[in-house]
C-alpha positions in Angstrom: 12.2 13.5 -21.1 15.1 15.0 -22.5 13.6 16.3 -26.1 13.2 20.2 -25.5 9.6 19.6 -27.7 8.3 17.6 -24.2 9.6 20.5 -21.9 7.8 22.9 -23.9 4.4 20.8 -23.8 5.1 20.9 -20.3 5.5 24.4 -20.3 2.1 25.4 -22.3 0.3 22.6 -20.5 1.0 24.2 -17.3 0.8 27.8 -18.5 -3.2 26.9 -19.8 -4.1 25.1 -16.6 -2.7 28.2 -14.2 -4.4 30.7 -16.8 -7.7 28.7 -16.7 -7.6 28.7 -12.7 -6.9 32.5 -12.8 -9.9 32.6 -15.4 -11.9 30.6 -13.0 -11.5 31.9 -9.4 -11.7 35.7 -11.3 -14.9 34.5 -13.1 -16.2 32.9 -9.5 -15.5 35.8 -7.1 -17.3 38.0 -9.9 -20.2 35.9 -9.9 -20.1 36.3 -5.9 -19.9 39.4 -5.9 -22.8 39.9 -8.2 -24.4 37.7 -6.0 -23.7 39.2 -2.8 -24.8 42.8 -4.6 -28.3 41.4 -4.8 -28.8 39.8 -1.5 -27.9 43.9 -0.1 -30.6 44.9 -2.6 -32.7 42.4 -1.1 -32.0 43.3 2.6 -32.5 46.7 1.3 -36.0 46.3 0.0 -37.1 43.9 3.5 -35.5 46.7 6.0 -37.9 49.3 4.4 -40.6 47.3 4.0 -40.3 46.4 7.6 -39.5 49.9 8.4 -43.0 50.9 6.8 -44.7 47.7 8.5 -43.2 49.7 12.2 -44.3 53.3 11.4 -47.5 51.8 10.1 -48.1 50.3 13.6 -46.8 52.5 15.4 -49.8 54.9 14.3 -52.2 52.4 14.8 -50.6 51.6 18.5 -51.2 55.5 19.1 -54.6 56.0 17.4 -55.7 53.0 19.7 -54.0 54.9 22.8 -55.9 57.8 21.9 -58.9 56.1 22.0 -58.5 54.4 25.1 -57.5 57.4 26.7 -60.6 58.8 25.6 -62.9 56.0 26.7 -61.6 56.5 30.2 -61.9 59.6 30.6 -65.5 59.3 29.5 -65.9 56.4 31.5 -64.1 58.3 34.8 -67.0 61.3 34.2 -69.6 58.7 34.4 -68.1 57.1 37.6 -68.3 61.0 38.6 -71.7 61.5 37.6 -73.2 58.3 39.5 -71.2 58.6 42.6 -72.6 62.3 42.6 -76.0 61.2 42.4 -76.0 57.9 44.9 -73.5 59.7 47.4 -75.4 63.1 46.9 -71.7 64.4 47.2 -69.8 67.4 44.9 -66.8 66.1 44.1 -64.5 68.4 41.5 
């Protein structure tokens, strides 16, 4: 261990395998990165897909409200008419 040819090995040995970990953990968190971008696109695309999905019902909900609203109001006349004509009463 004393030749200065074994120390240098050594030396560019240790040098490759510290530059290959640098090489690898850069090329890794790169890949993670990249990886991590597309799950936010993804997120992205499901939030205003789900977003759409919401408004979407939420006119529906409303339309059905409307209707219902509707419905009773023509069913509370009715209620008007034939208590009007069995009781004989005017009720405004």
């Amino acid at each position: 261990m004393t030749e200065p040819q074994a120390w240098t090995l050594i030396g560019v040995l240790a040098a490759g395998l510290f530059g290959m970990m640098t090489l690898m953990s850069t090329m890794f968190v790169r890949v993670i990165r990249t990886e991590i971008g597309s799950v936010r696109v993804e997120v992205g695309s499901v939030r205003t897909e789900v977003s759409a999905r919401i408004d979407r019902l939420q006119t529906e909900l409303r339309a059905e409200i409307r209707r219902l609203d509707q419905r009773s109001d023509s069913l509370d006349r009715d209620v008007q008419a034939i208590a009007h004509r069995v009781f004989g009463t005017d009720q405004a």
